[in-house]
Every structure is written in structure tokens, then in C-alpha cells.
C-alpha positions in Angstrom: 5.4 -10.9 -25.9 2.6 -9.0 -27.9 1.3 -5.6 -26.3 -2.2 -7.4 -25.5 -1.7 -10.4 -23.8 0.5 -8.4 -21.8 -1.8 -5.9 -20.8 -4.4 -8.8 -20.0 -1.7 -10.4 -17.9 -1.6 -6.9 -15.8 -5.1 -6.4 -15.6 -5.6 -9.6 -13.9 -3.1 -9.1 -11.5 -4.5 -5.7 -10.8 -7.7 -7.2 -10.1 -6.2 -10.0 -8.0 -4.2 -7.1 -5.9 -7.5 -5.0 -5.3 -9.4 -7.9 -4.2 -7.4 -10.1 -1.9 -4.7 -8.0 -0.9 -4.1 -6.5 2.2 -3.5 -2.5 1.9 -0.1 -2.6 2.9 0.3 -5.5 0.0 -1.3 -3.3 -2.0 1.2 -0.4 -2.2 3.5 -2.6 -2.4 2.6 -4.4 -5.1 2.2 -1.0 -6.9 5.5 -0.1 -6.1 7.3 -3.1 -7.2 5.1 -3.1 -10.5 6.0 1.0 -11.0 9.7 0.2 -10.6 9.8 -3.2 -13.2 8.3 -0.3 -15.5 10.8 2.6 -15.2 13.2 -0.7 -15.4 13.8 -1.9 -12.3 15.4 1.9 -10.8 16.5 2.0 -7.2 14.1 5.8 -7.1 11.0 5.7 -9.2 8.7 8.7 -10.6 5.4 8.7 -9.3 3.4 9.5 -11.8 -0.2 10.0 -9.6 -1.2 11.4 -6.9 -1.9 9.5 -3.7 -5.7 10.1 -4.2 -5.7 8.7 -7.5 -3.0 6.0 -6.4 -5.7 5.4 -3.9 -8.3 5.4 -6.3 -6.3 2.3 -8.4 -6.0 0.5 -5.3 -9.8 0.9 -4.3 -7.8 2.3 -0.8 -8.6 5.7 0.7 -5.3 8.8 0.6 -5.1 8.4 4.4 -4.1 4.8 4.0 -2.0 4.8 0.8 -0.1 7.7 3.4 -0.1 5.2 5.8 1.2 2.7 4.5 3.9 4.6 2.7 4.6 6.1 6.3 5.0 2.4 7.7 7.2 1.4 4.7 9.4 4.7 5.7 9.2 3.8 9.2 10.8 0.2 8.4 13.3 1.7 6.6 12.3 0.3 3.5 11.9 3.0 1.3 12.4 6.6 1.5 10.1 9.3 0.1 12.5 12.3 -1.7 8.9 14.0 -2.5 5.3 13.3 -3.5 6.6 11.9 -6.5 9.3 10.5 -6.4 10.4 7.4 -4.1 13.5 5.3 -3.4 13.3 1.7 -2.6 15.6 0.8 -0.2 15.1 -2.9 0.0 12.9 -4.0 -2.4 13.1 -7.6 -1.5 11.1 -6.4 1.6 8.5 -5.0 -0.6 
């Protein structure tokens, strides 16, 4: 598929995500989107901060910590560091 459409086609599902989206859904979303990226790895790179993650996602850095928590919590991902995350069950996300 050529680079624009593509691009198109991800800019309308980031616009979808920010609007409708609950916040959990949200960081979700990112994460599953980061991972298809870096090609579908089990622990994927973050490459932003949580403030400008939360600045993508139209979300404050206390709830994109949060809801990163939560997804910790339910033992479906697990946070190495800041930057770098392992999905655990990614069917769950």
C-alpha cells in the first residue's frame, strides 16, 4: 500500500481514538498500534514520554499513569521502565 493512503488511514483512526474513546481504550489502542509498528514484539520501545503520550491522546500524565497502572494491575502488561513495556496479553488490550 502507498506511504499516503496509509498515513491517511492512521490519522483517521487517531482521530476516531481521541474522540470517542474511553481513556483506558485510548492507551490501549496506542499500545497495540506502537507494537504492529516495531512488528508485532511481545516488549515495545516507547518512544515519548507519558506527557507527550498524553498530549497524542488529548489525556492528562496522571491518567495515561493510570491507566498504564490499571493495565499492570490486571496483569496485562508489565512496565520494564518508562520506556519500554511488555504486553502480556495483548488480546486483552
Amino acid at each position: 500500500m502507498d506511504l499516503a493512503p496509509r498515513e491517511m488511514i492512521r490519522a483517521r483512526q487517531h482521530l476516531l481514538v481521541v474522540g470517542r474513546q474511553s481513556a483506558l481504550e485510548k492507551v490501549a489502542v496506542f499500545l497495540v498500534n506502537l507494537a504492529e509498528r516495531q512488528g508485532d514484539l511481545d516488549v515495545i520501545d516507547i518512544p515519548m514520554t507519558r506527557t507527550d503520550i498524553g498530549d497524542y491522546l488529548g489525556m492528562t500524565i496522571e491518567t495515561v499513569s493510570r491507566n498504564l497502572s490499571n493495565l499492570r494491575d490486571d496483569d496485562i502488561l508489565r512496565l520494564h521502565s518508562s520506556r519500554s513495556i511488555q504486553i502480556l496479553k495483548p488480546v486483552h488490550l
